[in-house]
DOTOR-381529 format. One record per residue (C-alpha): residue number from 1; residue in one letter; x, y, z. Coordinates in Angstrom, 3 decimals, decimal comma. Example, Ala and Ser with C-alpha at 12.3 -4.5 7.8 and 13.67 -1.06 7.14 Angstrom:
REM DOTOR-381529
<r num="1" residuo="A" xx="12,300" yy="-4,500" zz="7,800"/>
<r num="2" residuo="S" xx="13,670" yy="-1,060" zz="7,140"/>
REM end
This chain:
REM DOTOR-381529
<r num="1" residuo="X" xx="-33,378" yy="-5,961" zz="-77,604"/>
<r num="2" residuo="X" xx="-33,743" yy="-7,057" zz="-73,940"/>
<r num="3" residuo="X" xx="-30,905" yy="-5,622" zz="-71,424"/>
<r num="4" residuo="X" xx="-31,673" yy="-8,692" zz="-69,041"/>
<r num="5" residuo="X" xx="-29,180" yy="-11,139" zz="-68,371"/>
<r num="6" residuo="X" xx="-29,733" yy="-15,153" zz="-67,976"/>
<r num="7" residuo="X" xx="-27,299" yy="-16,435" zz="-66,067"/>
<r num="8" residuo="X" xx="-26,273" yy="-20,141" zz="-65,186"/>
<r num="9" residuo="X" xx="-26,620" yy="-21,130" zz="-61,628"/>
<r num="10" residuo="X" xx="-22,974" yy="-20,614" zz="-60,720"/>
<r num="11" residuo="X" xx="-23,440" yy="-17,121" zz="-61,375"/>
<r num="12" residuo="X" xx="-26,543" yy="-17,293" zz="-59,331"/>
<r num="13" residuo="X" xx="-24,643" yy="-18,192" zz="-56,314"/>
<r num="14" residuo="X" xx="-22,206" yy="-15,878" zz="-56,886"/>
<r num="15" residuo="X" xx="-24,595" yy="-13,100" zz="-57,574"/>
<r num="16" residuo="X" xx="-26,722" yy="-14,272" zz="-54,206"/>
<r num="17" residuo="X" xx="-23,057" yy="-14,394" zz="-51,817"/>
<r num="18" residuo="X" xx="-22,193" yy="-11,441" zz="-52,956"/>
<r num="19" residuo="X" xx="-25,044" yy="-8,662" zz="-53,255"/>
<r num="20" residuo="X" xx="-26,833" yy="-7,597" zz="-50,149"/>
<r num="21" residuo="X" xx="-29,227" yy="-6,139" zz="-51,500"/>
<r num="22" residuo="X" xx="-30,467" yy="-8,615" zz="-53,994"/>
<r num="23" residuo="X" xx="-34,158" yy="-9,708" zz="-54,861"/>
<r num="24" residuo="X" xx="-35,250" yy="-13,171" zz="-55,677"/>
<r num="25" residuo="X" xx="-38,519" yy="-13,223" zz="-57,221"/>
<r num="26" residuo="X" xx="-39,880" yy="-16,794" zz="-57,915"/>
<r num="27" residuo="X" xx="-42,657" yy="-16,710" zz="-60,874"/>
<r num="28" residuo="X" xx="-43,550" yy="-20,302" zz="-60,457"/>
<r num="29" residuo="X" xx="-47,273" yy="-20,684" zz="-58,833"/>
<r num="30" residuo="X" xx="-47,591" yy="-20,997" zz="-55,025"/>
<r num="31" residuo="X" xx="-47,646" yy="-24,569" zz="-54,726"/>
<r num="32" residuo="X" xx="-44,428" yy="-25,092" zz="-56,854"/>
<r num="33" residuo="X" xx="-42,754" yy="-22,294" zz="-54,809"/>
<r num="34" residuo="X" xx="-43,849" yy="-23,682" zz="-51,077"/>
<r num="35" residuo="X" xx="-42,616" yy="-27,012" zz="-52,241"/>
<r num="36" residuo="X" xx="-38,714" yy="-26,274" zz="-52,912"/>
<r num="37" residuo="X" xx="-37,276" yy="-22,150" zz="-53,591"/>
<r num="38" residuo="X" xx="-33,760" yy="-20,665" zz="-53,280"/>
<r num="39" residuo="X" xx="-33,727" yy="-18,839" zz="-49,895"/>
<r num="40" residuo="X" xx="-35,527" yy="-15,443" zz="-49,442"/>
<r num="41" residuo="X" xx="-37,037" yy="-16,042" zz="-52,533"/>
<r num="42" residuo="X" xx="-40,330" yy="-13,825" zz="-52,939"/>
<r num="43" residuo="X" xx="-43,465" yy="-15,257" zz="-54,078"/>
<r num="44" residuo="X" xx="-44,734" yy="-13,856" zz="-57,482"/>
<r num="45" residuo="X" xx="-46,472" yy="-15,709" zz="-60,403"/>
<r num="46" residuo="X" xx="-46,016" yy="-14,211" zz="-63,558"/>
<r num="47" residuo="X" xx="-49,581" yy="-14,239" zz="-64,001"/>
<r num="48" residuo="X" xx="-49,647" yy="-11,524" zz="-61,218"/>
<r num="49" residuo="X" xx="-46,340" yy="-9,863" zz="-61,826"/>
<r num="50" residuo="X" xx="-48,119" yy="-6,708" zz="-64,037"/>
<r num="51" residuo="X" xx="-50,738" yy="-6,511" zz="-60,869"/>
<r num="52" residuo="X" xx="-47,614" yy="-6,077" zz="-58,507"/>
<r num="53" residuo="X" xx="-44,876" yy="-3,527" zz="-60,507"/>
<r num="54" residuo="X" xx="-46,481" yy="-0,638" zz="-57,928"/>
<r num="55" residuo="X" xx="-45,003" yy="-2,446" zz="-54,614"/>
<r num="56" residuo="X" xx="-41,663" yy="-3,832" zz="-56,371"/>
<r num="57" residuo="X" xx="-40,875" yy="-0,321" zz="-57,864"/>
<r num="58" residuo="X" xx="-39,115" yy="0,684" zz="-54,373"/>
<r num="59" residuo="X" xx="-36,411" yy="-2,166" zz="-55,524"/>
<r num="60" residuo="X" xx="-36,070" yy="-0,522" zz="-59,049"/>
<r num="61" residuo="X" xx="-32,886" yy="0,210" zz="-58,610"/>
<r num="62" residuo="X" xx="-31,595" yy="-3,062" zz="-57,091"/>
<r num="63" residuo="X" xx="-30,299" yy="-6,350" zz="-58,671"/>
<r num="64" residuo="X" xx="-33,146" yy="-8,677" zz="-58,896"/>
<r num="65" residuo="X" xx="-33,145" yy="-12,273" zz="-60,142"/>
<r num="66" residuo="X" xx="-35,615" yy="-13,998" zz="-61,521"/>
<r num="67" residuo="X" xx="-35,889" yy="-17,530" zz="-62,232"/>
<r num="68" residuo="X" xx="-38,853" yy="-20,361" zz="-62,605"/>
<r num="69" residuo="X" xx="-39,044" yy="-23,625" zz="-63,107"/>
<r num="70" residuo="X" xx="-36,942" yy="-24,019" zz="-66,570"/>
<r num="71" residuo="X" xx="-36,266" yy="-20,885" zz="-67,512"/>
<r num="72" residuo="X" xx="-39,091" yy="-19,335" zz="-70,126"/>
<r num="73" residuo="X" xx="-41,656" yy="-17,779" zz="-67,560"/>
<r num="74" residuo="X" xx="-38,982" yy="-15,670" zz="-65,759"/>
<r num="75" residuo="X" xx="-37,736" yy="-14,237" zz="-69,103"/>
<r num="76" residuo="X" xx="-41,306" yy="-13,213" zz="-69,770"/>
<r num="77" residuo="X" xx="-40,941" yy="-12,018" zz="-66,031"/>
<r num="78" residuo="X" xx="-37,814" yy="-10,076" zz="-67,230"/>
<r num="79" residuo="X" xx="-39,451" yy="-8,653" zz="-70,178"/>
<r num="80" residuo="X" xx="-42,663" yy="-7,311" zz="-68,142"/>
<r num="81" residuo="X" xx="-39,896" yy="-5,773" zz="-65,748"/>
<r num="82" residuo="X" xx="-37,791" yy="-3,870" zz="-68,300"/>
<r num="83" residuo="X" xx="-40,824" yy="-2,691" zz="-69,552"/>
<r num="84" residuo="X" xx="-41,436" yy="-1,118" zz="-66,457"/>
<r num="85" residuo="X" xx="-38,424" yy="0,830" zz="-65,847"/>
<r num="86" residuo="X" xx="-36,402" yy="-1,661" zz="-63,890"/>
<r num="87" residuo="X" xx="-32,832" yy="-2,477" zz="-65,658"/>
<r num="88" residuo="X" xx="-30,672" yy="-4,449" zz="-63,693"/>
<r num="89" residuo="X" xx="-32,048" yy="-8,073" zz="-64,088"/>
<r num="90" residuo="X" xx="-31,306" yy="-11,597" zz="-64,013"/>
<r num="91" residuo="X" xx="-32,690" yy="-14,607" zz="-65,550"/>
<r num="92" residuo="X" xx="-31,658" yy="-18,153" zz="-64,175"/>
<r num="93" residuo="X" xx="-31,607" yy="-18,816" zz="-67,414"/>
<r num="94" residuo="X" xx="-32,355" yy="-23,228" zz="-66,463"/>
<r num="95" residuo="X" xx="-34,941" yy="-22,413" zz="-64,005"/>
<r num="96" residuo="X" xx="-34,961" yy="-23,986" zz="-60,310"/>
<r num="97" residuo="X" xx="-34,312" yy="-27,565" zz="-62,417"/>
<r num="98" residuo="X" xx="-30,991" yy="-26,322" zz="-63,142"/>
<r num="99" residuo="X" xx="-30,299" yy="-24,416" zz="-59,656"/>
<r num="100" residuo="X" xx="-27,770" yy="-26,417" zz="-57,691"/>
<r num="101" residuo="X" xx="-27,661" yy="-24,252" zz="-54,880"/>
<r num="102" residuo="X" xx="-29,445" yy="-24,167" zz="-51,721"/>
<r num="103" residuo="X" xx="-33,076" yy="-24,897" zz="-52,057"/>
<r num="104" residuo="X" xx="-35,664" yy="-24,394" zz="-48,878"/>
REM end
């Protein structure tokens, strides 16, 4: 049973407004992500994601969302994560296709 939570972009925005301390990780590949991400988004393709736990471990304990392009890679995201220890995690659960909030 997975203790991640996808969320719908209104809770996004609510959930980026109101937590300093928030990560955005966007699984998508680099050219998807350079062409259109939610603000202070960080760079990490799922593909990768196992090869960077090490340096994202200092953020265990924060809130981090997740999201791709629908939806399905940054649940696998999620479930590589939990895996690893970290437990307070969001899925936009509709991807950046669903996101209608600010987008850089």
């Amino acid at each position: 049973m997975s203790s991640f939570k996808s969320i719908s972009s209104k809770e996004a925005n609510k959930l980026i407004e109101n937590c300093s301390e928030l990560v955005i990780i966007d699984v998508r590949r680099f050219s998807e992500y350079k062409s259109g991400r939610i603000p202070n988004a960080i760079n990490i393709p799922v593909e990768e994601l196992e090869w960077e736990i090490e340096d994202l471990k200092e953020n265990i304990d924060k809130p981090i969302l997740v999201y791709c392009k629908a939806g399905h890679k940054s649940a696998l995201a999620c479930q590589i994560l939990e895996e690893e220890g970290f437990n307070n995690l969001y899925n936009l659960g509709q991807g950046i296709l669903g996101y209608d909030g600010k987008i850089v």
